[in-house]
C-alpha positions as CSV (number, residue, x, y, z in Angstrom):
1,X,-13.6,-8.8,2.7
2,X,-12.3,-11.3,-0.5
3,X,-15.4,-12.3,-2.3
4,X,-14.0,-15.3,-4.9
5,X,-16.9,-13.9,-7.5
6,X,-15.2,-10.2,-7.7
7,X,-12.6,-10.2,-10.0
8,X,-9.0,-9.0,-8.2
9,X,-9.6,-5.4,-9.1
10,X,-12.8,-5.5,-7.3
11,X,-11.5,-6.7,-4.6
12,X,-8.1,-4.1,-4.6
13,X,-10.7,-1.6,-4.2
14,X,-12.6,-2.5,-1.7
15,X,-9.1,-3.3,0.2
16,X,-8.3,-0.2,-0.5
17,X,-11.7,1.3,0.4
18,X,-11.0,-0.6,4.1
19,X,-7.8,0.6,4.6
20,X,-8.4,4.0,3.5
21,X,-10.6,4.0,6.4
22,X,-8.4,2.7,9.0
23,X,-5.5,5.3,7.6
24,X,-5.6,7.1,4.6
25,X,-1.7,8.4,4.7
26,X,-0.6,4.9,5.0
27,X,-3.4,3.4,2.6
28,X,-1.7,6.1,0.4
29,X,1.9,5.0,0.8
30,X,0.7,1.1,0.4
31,X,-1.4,2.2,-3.0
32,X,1.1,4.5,-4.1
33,X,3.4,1.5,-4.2
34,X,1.8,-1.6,-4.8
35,X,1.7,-1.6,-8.9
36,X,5.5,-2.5,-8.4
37,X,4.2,-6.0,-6.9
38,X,1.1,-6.0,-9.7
39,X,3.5,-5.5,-12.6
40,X,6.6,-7.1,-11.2
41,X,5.0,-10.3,-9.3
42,X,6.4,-10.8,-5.9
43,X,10.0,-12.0,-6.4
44,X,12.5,-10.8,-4.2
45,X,13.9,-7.8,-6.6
46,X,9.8,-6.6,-6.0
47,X,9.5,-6.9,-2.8
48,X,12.8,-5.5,-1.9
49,X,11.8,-2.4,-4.1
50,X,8.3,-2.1,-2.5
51,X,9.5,-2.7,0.7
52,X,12.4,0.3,0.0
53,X,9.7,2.6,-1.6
54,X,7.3,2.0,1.6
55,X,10.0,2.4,4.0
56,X,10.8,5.8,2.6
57,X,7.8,7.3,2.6
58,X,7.0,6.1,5.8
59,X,10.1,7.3,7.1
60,X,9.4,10.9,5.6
61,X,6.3,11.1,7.3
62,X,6.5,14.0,10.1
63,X,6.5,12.7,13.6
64,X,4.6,13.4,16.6
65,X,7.3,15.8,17.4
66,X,7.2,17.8,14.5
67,X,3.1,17.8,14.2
68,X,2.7,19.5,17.3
């Protein structure tokens, strides 16, 4: 899936294309989020808020429960 000649926004995109595919509601959590760890870098105060922001949404997502 990483080709070295695309540039890193290439290559978001097409990771974002694949998951997307896989699950779009959690490709849309993970996309919604990322810029935090683009701007930020991945140092711990990043992560912890991408990890926090993630967790959230995941966490409002309705269950099985409550789709049926």
């Amino acid at each position: 899936m990483f080709d070295a000649q695309k540039s890193f926004d290439e290559n978001l995109a097409t990771f974002k294309t694949a998951c997307e595919e896989l699950d779009a509601e959690c490709s849309k959590i993970l996309f919604d989020n990322i810029n935090i760890l683009i701007t930020h870098g991945a140092d711990r105060d990043a992560r912890s808020r991408f990890n926090a922001q993630v967790n959230a949404a995941l966490d409002a997502l309705p269950t099985a429960e409550q789709v049926q």
